[in-house]
N, C-alpha and C positions, 0 to 999 in steps of 0.2 A: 504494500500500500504506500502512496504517495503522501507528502504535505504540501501543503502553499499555504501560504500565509493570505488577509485580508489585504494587506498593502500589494502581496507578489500576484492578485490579480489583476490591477491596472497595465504591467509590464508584462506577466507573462500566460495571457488570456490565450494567445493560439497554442501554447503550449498545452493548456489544459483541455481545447478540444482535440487535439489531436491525442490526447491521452483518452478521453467520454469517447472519439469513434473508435480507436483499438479495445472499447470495452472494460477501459481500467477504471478505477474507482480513486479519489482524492478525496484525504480528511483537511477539513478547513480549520484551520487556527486563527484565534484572536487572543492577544496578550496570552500568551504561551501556554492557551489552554486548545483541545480540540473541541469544537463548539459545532460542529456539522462533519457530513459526509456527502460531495458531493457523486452522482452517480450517472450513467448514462441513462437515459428513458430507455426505458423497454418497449420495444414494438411489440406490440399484442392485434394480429391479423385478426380484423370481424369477420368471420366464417355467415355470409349472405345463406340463410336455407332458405325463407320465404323470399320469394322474387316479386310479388305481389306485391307484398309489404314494404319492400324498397322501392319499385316502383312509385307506391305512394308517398315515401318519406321521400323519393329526388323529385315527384314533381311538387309538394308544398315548398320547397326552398328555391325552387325554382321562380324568377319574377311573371307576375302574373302578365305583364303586357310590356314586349319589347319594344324602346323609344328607338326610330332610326338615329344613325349617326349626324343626319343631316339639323332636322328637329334638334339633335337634344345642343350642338353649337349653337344652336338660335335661340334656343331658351337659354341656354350660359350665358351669350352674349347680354342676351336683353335681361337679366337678372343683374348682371354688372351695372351697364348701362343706369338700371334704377338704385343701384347702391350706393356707386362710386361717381354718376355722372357723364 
């Protein structure tokens, strides 16, 4: 197991992800005590069995009425316009 200190993560922050993607784990120290354990996240794959039911959960988050591109620069525009002048 590693240390770093709360000051040695301003300087040596890519250090420490390249330690979280090889899967290693860092204990955090503040004034010479160990006060955390930092760890990498664990991927936990959602195993989809209803298709149904995801179907329904991507189209609710899905927006209900697409704005063209062209529209939605017109309403920015004219939204400034009424803000800024």
């Amino acid at each position: 197991m590693q240390y770093i200190t709360t000051t040695e993560l301003r300087t040596q922050s890519s250090e420490l992800v390249e330690i979280l993607k090889q899967g290693g784990s860092v204990s955090l120290i503040h004034r010479s005590k160990v006060i955390g354990k930092i760890e990498p996240a664990q991927k936990n794959p959602i195993a989809i069995t209803d298709i149904k039911a995801f179907r329904k959960a991507l189209a609710e988050i899905q927006p209900k009425k697409l704005i063209p591109r062209k529209d939605r620069d017109r309403v920015y525009r004219q939204r400034l316009m009424e803000k800024y002048g």
